[in-house]
N, C-alpha and C positions, 0 to 999 in steps of 0.2 A: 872390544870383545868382553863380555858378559859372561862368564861359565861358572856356575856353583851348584852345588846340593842343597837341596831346600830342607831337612828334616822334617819326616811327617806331612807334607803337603799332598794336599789331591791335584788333581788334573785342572779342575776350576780355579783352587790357589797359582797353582806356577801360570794358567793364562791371566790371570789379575798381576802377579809380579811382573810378568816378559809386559805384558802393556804398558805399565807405570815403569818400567825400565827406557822402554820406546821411547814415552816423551821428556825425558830425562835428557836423553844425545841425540844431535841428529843425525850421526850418523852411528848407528851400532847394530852387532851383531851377538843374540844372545843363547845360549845355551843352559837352560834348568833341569833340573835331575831329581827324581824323588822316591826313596819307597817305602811305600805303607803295605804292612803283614807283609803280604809274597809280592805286592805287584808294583810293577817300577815301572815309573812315565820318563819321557823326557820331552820337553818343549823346546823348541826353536826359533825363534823371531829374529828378522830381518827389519832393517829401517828402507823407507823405498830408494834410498840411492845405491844401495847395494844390490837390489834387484833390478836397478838398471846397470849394475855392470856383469850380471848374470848370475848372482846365487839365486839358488832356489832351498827354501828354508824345510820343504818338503824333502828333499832329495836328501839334506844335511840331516835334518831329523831321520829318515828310513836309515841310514848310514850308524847314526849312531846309535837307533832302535837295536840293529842287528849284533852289535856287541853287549846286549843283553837279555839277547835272546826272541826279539821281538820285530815287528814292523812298525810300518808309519808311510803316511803321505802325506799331503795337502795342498794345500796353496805354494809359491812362492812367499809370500810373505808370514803366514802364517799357517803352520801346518796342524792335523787332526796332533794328539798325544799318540805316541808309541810307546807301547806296552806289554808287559807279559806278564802273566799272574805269578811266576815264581823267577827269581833274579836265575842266570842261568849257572851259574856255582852252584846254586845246589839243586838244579833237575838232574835226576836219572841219567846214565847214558845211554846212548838209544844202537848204540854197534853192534853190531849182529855178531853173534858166538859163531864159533864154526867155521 
């Protein structure tokens, strides 16, 4: 397992690392994190024997999207970026008064 903060990385960087990470182990599982101004990605990869014992990198990534405020899907193996333009500490709160 694979899991860091990348400082300053875009979405195209952390999928250039998680890939050069992939052929590094055969077997691994990685988790990237990054935020530039307000918005924060996080990448997910999967090596394929992990996806044959049933992770899905997509489902791991939405997962961990939603603990900052954002979505995600994709592949098993390789999901879209989850994102939100402002980390969720400091959006507004949305509770209704009254």
């Amino acid at each position: 397992m694979i899991a860091t903060k990348v400082e300053g990385a875009s979405a195209d960087d952390l999928r250039v690392l998680a890939d050069q990470l992939r052929k590094l182990a055969p077997s691994v599982a990685i988790a990237l994190g990054s935020a530039v101004e307000e918005r924060v990605t996080v990448i997910v990869a999967l090596s394929s024997d992990l996806v044959k014992r049933g992770l899905h990198a997509g489902k791991i990534a939405g997962e961990a999207a939603k603990l900052v405020g954002g979505g995600g899907g994709g592949s098993r193996t390789w999901p879209r970026p989850a994102a939100r333009t402002r980390p969720a500490s400091t959006r507004p709160s949305r509770r209704r008064q009254g």
